[in-house]
N, C-alpha and C positions, 0 to 999 in steps of 0.2 A: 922419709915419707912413708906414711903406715897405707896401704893400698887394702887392706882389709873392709874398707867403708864400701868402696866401689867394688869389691869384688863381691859383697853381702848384697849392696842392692843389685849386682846382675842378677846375683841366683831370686833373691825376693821379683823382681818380676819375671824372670825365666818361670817358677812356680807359680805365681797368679795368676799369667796368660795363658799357663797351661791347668792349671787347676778349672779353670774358668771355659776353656776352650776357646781361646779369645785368640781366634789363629795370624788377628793384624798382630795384635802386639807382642804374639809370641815370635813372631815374625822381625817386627823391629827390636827386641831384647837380644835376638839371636843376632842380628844385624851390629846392634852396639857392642855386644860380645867382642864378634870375631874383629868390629875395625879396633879397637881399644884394649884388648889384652896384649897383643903385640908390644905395643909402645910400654904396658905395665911390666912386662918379663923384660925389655930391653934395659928398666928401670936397676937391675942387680938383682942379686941371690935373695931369691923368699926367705922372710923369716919362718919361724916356726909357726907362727898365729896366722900366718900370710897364706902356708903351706898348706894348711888346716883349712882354712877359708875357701883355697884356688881347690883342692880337693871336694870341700862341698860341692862348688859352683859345677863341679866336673860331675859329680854323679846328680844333679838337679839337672844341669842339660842332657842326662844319659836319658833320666826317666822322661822329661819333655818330649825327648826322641823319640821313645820309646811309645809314646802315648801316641804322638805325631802317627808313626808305623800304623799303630791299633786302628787309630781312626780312619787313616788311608783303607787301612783293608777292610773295614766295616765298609766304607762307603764303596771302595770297587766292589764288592759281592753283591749290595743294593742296587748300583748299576747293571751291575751281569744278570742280576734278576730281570732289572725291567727289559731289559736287552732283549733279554729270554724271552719274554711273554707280549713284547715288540707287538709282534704279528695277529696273534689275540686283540689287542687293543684295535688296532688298526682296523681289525677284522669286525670288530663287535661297531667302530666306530663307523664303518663303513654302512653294517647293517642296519644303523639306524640313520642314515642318510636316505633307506629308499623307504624307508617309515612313511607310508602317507596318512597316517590316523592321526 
């Protein structure tokens, strides 16, 4: 059994979901991943084309991670900001509560 087929379409939607930032489906790719490669390595020794493929798939989910990471920390600093400036809003919101014009 050539496992090459499934192992091209992990990485094609691992790269999609991630190219796209589509964080459900990058979500269930990584999900089909991790239950389904088990049962494929339990399958006997990779070929060399198999080798090749299961090598892609591994540095396509490295950069997914990797992008995962970027966007995490883009979004916690934009939190920390508003975080920050909390009190300000509050502040500003407040003062236009005793607004009577």
């Amino acid at each position: 059994m050539d496992r090459r087929p499934t192992l091209v379409g992990w990485r094609q939607r691992l790269e999609a979901a991630a190219q796209n930032d589509d964080w459900t489906a990058l979500a269930q790719a990584d999900q089909e991943l991790a239950a389904g490669l088990p049962s494929l390595a339990a399958a006997g020794p990779w070929s060399t084309p198999e080798r090749t493929a299961l090598q892609q798939l591994q540095a396509t989910h490295e950069r997914a991670r990797r992008r995962c990471a970027a966007t995490l920390s883009r979004i916690g600093g934009q939190l920390d900001a508003m975080r920050q400036q909390r009190e300000g809003w509050l502040a500003y919101a407040g003062g236009n509560a005793w607004d009577t014009e």
